[in-house]
N, C-alpha and C positions, 0 to 999 in steps of 0.2 A: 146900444145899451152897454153892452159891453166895451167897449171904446171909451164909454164917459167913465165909467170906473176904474180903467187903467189910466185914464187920464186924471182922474181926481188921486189915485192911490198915490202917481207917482207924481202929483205937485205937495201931496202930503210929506211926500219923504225928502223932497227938495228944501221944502217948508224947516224941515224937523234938521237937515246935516248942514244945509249952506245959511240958514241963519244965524245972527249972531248969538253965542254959547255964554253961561256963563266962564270964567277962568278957570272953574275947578272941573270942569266937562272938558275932554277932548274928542274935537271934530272926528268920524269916523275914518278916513283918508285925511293923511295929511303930505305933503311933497316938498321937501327940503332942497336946494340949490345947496352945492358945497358945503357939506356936513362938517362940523370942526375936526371930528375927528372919525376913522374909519369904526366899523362894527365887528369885523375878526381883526386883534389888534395883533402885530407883528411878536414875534414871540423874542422874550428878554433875551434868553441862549442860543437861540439860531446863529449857526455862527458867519449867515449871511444875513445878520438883520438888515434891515432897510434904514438904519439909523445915523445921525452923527454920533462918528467915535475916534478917540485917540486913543492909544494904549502902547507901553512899553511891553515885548513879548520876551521872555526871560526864556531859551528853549532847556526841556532838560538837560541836554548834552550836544557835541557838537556831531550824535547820530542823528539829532532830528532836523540837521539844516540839510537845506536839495544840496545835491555831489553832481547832478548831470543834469545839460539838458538836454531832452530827449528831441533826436528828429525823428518824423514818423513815415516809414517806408511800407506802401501795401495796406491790404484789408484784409477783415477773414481771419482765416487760416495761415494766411503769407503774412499778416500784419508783425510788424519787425519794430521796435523801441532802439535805435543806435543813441549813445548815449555822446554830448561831450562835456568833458570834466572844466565842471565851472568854480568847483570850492577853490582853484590853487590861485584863482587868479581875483577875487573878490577879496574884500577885507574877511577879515578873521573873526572868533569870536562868537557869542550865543545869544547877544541883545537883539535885537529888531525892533521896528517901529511901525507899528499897524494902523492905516486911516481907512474909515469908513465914512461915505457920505451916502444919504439916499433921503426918500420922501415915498408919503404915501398919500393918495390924492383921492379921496370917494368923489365922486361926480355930482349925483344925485340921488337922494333916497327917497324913497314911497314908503308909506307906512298907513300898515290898517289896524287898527288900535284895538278891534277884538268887539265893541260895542259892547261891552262889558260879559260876553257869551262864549267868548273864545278869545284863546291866549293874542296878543298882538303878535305882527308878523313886519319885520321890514325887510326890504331889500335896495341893494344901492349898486350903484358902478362905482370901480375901483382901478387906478393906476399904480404902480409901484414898481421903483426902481430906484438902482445903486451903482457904484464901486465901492471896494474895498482894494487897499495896495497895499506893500510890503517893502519897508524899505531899512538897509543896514544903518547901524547907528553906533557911533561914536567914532571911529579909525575911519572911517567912509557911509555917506549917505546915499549910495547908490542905489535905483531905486529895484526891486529883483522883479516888480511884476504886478498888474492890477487884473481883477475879473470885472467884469460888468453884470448885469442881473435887470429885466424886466418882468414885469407880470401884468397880465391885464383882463378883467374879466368881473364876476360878481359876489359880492357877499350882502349873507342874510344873516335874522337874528330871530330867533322864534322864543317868544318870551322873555322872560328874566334871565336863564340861565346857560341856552344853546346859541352859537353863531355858527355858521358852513360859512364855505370859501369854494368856487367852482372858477377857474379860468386856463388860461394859455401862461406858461413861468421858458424864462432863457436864458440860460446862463453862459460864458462866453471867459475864454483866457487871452490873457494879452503878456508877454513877455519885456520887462523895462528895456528899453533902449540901451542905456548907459550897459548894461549885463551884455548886451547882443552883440557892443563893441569891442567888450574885452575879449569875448570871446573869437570872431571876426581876427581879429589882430593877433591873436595870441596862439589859437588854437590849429593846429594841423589837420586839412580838408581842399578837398575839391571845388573848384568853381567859387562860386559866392554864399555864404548862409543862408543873407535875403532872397535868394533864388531859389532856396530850397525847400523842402517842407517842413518847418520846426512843427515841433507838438503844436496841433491845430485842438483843444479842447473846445467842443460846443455842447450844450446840452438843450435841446428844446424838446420841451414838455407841451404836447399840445391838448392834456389834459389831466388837469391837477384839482385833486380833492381834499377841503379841507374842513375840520368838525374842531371845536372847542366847547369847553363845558366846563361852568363855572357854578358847584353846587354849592359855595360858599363865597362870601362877599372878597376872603382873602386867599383863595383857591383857586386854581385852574388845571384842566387837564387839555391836552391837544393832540390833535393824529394830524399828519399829512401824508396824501399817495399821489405822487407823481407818477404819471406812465413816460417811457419816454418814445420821441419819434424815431424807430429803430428803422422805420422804411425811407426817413428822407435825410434828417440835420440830429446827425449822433454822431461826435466825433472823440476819438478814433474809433474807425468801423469796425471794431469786434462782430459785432454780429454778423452770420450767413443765415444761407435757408433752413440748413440743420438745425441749429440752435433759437430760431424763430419758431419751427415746429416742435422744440420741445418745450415751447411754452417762455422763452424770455423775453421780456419785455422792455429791459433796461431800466427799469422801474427802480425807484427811492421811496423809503420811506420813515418819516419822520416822527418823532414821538413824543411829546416831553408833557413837562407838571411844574407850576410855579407857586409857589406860597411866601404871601407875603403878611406882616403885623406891623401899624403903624409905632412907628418913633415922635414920640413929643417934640415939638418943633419943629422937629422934620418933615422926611414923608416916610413910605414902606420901608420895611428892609425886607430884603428879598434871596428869597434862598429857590435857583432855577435849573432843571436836570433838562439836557435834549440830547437826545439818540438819533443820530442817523444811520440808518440802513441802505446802503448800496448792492442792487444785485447783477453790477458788473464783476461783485468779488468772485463770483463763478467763473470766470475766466483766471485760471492760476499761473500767474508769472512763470516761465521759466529763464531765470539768470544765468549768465556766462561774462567772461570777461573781470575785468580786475573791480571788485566791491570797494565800495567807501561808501563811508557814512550809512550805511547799511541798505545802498543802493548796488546794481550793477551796472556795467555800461552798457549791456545790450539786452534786450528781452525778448522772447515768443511768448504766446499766450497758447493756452488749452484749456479749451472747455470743460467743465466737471458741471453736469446737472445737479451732484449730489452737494455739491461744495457750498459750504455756508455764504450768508453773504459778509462781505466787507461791512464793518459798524464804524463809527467815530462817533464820540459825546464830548460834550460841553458839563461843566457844574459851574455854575453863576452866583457871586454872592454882590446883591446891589443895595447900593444908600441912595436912597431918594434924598434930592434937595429941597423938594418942590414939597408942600403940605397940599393934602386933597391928591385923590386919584381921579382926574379930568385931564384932560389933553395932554400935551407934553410935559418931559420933567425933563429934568437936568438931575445927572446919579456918578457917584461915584463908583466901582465896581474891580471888582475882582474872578478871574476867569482860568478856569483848570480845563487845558483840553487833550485831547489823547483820539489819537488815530491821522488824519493824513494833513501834509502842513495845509497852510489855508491862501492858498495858490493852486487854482485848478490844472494849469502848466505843469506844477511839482507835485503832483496827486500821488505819482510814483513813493517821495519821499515820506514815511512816517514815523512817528512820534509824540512828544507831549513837549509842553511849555504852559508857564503861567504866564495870564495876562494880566496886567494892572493901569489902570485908567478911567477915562470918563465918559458920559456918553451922555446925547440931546435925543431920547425917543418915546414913544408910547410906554 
């Protein structure tokens, strides 16, 4: 008896979701194959967005260009930054030229539409990744250095106006070629460079949270927290066991707010603030050796629990080309940034510079 009316209830509700709907009803589950576009969209100021970009980088002065590059000797305690002086041998100057290439790929999204009783809910799989390079511009194009960046993992979107971001993020320095030979040939050392340990920057996050929230249609606010993996792939090994037990984690975290109001014929114009928070700044440089550029050529580090952390921000001022906020645009923009250059290898090096350029992203 009981059997027949589970079975009758549930050919009822088969009857009622997998038959054909009118257009203005939507099915309670629904399952998309490559979504056009992701549900937590990459942030306009990130100043590792996942996006295509060009831009000329104007720096404030020629304190904000790297003076050294650093090789890295030891972990710990004994962790040692020997620097070699690369401004004398590089063109001169405060232009740069900055390219960004990346994509962001949702997989497949699910979606349960609430049945008119509760908020709808999606969730989707998500790839993403990039470089971004840095190369001198006008006396010499050489190139100083590219990072890489993946992510991979999931994002949701719970009603109208909340989306989370939960995955694995890597970040990774690479040093230009062209810089490694002037230096090679130029520079006074032992053995071979490629033999040796240049700044190895890695950062892998093997759990990263992210929240956005848009309580207005031309509004956004955004949090990200990185942990990082301080027990396997965190490079250079600042961290020991001391400073694991008082609680560091390697952790980042990110923060920003965008507002935009459409332009007639256009698309948005867009005015965008992001804050990054580093709490490797807890480790406080101690410099020796001859300074430039408001580097030194050799460092140790010491831990300070009480020591604030490291910040850098972006301010973003963008022109959409594109009318309608859907998918990609094409923006013209303008970028105010301050705190460490945008080369994970020269992290050492800080400063500000304006950026001006274009960009192909969310």
């Amino acid at each position: 008896m009981y059997l027949k009316r589970f079975l009758l209830l549930l050919f009822g509700f088969l009857t009622l979701h997998l038959s054909p709907l009118p257009s203005s009803v939507k099915p309670l589950l629904e399952f998309q194959l490559s979504p056009e576009h992701p549900l937590h969209i990459p942030y306009m100021a990130d100043p590792f967005n996942t996006d295509f970009a060009l831009n000329v980088l104007f720096l404030e002065s020629e304190e904000s260009r790297p003076a050294y590059l650093y090789k890295v000797q030891g972990e710990g305690e004994a962790l040692i930054y020997e620097g070699y002086d690369i401004d004398q041998y590089y063109c001169k100057g405060t232009t740069l030229i900055q390219m960004r290439t990346g994509t962001v790929i949702p997989v497949g999204r699910l979606t349960f539409n609430g049945g008119g009783f509760f908020p709808s809910l999606s969730v989707e799989g998500v790839f993403k990744g990039g470089f971004r390079s840095i190369f001198f511009a006008y006396s010499g194009t050489d190139l100083l250095g590219l990072d890489g960046t993946y992510f991979y993992g999931l994002n949701a979107k719970l009603g109208e106006y909340l989306t989370f971001s939960y995955g694995r993020k890597h970040h990774s320095a690479h040093v230009g070629d062209e810089i490694l030979l002037r230096v090679e040939d130029n520079v006074a050392h032992e053995g071979s460079l490629f033999d040796n340990a240049l700044i190895d920057y890695v950062r892998q996050d093997p759990i990263t949270y992210a929240i956005s929230f848009n309580p207005l249609p031309h509004l956004r606010f955004y949090g990200e927290l990185r942990m990082g993996d301080t027990g396997r792939i965190l490079k250079p090994r600042l961290a020991t066991e001391s400073t694991l037990e008082d609680g560091y984690r390697g952790r980042e975290l990110q923060i920003g707010v965008e507002v935009s109001t459409p332009v007639k014929l256009l698309g948005d114009f867009t005015l965008a603030l992001d804050l990054v928070l580093h709490e490797s700044g807890k480790f406080i440089p101690l410099g020796s050796g001859e300074e430039k550029n408001g580097e030194y050529q050799r460092y140790m580090f010491v831990y300070d629990e009480a020591a604030p952390w490291e910040y850098e921000f972006n301010i973003l001022l963008s022109q959409s080309l594109t009318p309608g906020d859907h998918g990609m645009q094409a923006r013209l923009q303008v970028v105010y940034h301050k705190g460490r250059f945008p080369l994970f290898a020269f992290h050492m090096s800080k400063g500000s510079y304006i950026a001006v350029g274009a960009s192909f992203s969310y």
